[in-house]
C-alpha positions in Angstrom: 1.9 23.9 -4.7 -0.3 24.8 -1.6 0.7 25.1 1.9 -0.6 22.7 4.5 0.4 24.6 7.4 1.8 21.1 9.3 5.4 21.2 10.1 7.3 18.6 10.9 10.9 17.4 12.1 13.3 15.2 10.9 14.4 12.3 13.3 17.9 11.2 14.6 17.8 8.7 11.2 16.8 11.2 8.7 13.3 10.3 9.0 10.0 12.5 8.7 6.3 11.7 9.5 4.0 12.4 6.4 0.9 12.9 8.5 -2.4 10.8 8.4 -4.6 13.7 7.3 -2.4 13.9 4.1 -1.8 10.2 3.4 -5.5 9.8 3.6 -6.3 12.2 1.0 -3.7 11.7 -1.2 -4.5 7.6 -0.7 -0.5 6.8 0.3 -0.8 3.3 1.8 1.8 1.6 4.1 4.8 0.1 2.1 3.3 2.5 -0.7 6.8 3.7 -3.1 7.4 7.7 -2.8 9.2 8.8 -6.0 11.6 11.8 -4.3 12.1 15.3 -6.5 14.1 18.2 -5.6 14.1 21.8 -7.5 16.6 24.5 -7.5 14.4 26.6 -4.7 15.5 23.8 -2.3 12.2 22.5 -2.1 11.3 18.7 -1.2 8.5 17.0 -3.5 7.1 13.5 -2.8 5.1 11.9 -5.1 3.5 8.5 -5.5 5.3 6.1 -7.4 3.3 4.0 -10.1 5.4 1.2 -11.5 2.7 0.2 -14.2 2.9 3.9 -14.9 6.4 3.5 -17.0 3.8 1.1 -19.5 1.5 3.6 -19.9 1.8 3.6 -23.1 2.6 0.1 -23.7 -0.5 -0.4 -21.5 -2.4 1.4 -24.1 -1.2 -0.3 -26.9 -2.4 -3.4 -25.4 -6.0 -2.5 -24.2 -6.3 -1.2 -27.7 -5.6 -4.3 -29.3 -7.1 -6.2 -27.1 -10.4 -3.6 -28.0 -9.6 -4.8 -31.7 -8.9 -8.0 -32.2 -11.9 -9.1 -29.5 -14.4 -5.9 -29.3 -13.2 -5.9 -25.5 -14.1 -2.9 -23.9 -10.6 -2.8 -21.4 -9.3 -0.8 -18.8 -5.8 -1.0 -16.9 -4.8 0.5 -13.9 -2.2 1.0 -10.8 -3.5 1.2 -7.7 -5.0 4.4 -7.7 -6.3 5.3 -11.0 -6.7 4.3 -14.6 -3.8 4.6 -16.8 -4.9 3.7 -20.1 -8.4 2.4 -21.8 -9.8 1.7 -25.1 -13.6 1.0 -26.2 -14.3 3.3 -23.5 -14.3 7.2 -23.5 -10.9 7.7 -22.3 -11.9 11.4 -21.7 -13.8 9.9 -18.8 -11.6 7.4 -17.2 -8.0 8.3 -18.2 -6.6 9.5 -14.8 -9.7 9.0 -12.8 -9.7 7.6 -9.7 -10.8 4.0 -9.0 -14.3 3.0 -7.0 -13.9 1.2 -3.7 -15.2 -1.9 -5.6 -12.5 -2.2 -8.1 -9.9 -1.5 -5.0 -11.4 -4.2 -3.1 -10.8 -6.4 -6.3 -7.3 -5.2 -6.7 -6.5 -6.2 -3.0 -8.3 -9.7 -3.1 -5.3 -10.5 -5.4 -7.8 -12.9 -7.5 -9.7 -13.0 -10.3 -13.6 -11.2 -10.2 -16.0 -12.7 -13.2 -19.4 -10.4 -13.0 -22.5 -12.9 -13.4 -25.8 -12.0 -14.3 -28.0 -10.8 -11.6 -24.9 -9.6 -9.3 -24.5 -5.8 -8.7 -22.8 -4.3 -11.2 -19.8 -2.5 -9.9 -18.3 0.7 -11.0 -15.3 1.1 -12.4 -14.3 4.5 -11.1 -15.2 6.4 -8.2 -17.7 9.0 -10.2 -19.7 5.9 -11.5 -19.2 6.3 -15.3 -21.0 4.6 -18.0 -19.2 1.1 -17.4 -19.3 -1.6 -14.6 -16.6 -4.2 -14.7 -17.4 -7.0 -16.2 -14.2 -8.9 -15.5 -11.1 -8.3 -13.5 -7.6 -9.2 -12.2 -4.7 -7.8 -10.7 -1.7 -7.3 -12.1 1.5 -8.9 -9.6 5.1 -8.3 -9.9 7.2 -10.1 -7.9 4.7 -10.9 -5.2 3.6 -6.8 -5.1 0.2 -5.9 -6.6 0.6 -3.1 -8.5 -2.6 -2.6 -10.8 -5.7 -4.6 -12.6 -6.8 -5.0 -15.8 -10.4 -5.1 -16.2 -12.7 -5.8 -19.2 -15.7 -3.6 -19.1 -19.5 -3.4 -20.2 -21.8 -0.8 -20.7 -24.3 0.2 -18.1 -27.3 0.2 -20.1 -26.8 -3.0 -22.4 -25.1 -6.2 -21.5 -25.0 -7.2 -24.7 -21.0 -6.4 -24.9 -20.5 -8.9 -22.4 -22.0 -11.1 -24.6 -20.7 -10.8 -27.5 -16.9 -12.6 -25.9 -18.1 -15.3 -23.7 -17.4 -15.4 -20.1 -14.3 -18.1 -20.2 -12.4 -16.7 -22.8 -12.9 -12.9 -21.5 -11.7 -13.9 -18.4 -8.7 -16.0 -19.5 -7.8 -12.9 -22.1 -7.7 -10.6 -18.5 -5.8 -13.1 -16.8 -3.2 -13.2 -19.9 -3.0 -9.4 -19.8 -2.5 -9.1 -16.5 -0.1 -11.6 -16.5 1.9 -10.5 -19.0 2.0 -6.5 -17.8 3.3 -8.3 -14.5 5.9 -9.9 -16.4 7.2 -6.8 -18.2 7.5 -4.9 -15.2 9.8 -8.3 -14.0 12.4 -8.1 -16.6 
């Protein structure tokens, strides 16, 4: 843990200020959940909550099935970051942060279908060898709280051809759906 060097009080109501600075680069939104941890040296640790993050594994089984049974190249994610991938290198996008385009997708709360001839947006923030092909978010109980997102290689587009626009984007809708729904019950 590194020191920041900002201090800051505690209010009348038990409150304290995370400042802008560190809710910038840490990406900590307004209304954003703060998981809260304590140690033994009396220390205070915040850390970003991720509700699709208790299906990470669930998550994984799912993409990879989905992978399987389709040749679907899939990524899910929270907010933030991916959590799980298959058909992709997950070396590369497990834990990497998401591009501004997928973010923007994520907070349209709607569908995006990629058509040939549009620009071909990445799916994390270092580019990688993908763009999305087809994306939607995934809601639970009105609150966005990730997107799962078919995939197709940069190079070739023959991937995206290979499942058929309708049914790839009704298999991403289904996904999504159902994660939102397990995080429900």
């Amino acid at each position: 843990m590194k020191a920041t060097g900002i201090v800051r009080r505690i209010d009348d109501l038990g409150r304290v200020v995370i400042p802008k600075e560190i809710r910038r680069t840490m990406r900590i939104r307004e209304g954003d959940p703060l998981e809260i941890y304590t140690d033994r040296e009396g220390e205070v640790i915040f850390k970003k909550y991720s509700p699709i993050g208790e299906l990470a594994s669930f998550a994984a089984q799912y993409a990879e099935t989905l992978y399987k049974t389709c040749n679907m190249s899939v990524i899910i994610s929270d907010r933030d970051s991916v959590i799980a991938c298959a058909g992709v290198s997950k070396k590369e996008y497990t834990d990497k942060q998401l591009s501004d385009a997928v973010e923007n997708i994520i907070e349209n709360r709607g569908i995006y279908v990629w058509r040939s001839g549009a620009d071909k947006l990445p799916v994390i923030a270092d580019g990688g060898s993908h763009f999305v092909s087809c994306a939607m978010p995934i809601i639970s109980e009105g609150d966005v709280i990730g997107c799962v997102a078919s995939v197709c290689d940069n190079e070739s587009e023959k991937s995206k051809e290979a499942i058929g626009g309708d049914i790839e984007s009704k298999l991403v809708l289904t996904a999504a759906g159902f994660l939102g729904k397990q995080l429900e019950s």
